[in-house]
N, C-alpha and C positions, 0 to 999 in steps of 0.2 A: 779819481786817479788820472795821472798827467798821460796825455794822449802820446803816440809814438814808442809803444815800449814791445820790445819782441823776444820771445824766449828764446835764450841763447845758451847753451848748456844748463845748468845748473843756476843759472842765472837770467834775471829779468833787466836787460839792459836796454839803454836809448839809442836808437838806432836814428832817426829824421830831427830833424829840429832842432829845436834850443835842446841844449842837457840839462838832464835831470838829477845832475849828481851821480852817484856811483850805484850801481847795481846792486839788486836787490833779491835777494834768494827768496825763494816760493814760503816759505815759516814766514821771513817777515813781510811779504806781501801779503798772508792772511791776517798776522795784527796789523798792518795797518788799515787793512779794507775794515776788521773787528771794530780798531780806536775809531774812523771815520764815521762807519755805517752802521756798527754791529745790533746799536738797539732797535734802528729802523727795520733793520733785517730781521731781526727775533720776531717783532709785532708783525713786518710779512707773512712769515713761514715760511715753508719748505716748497709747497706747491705752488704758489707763484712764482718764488724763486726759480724754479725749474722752467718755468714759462717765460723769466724774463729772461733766463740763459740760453731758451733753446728761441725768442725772439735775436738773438746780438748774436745766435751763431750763423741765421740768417740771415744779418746784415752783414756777416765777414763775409760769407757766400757769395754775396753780393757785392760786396766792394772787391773780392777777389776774379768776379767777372769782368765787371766795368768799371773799378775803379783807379786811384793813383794811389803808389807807395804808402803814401800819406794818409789818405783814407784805409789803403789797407792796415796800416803799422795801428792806428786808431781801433779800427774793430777786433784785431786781435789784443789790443789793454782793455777795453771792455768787455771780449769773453772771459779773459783773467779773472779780470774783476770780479763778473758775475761766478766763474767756476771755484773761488777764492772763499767767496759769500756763500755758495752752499758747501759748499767741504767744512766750514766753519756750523753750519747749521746742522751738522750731520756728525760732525765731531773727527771731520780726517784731516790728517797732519798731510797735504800736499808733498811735503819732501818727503815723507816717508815712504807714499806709493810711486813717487817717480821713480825709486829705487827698484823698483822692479824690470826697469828698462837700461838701467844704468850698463849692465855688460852684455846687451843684444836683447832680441829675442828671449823672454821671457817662455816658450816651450821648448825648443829645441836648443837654445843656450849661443847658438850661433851668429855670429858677427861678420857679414850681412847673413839676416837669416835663409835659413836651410829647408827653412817648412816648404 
């Protein structure tokens, strides 16, 4: 996955760098990580998966401490990546649960929420 890419509503767009062309909704960022990676990933499984996603969520942590833009914009398309590869191996549609967020506050329904 091309480095510099940042969730941007409903969309995974290029934020730093060269462009990447047009943006790219969360469905098709799971087929593509699938067409790329998918049989690697199946021979994985699951539990490493989970290891290699909770390794990339602490090097955003990290680059979020100490590092530049650029390294940040980098670790958040690599937890994509990896959170893209398990939802795939798990059988969940990304757009569909982001939907839950979509009008606030998922318990009290409130926009900013009220909890």
């Amino acid at each position: 996955m091309p480095p510099n890419f940042a969730l941007s509503g409903r969309c995974v767009t290029e934020q730093h760098g060269q462009g990447y062309g047009r943006g790219v909704d969360l469905r098709e960022l799971q087929q593509v990580i699938d067409d790329t990676y998918g049989d690697r990933d199946r021979d994985r499984g699951v539990a490493p998966t989970v290891a290699w996603l909770c390794e990339e969520i602490g090097e955003l942590a990290q680059a979020v401490r100490k590092g530049t833009p650029d390294q940040i914009a980098h670790e958040f398309s690599d937890v994509l990546a990896w959170l893209a590869t398990l939802a795939n191996q798990v059988g969940v549609d990304l757009t569909d649960v982001v939907n839950r967020y979509r009008d606030g506050c998922p318990k009290c329904a409130a926009l900013p929420c009220a909890c």
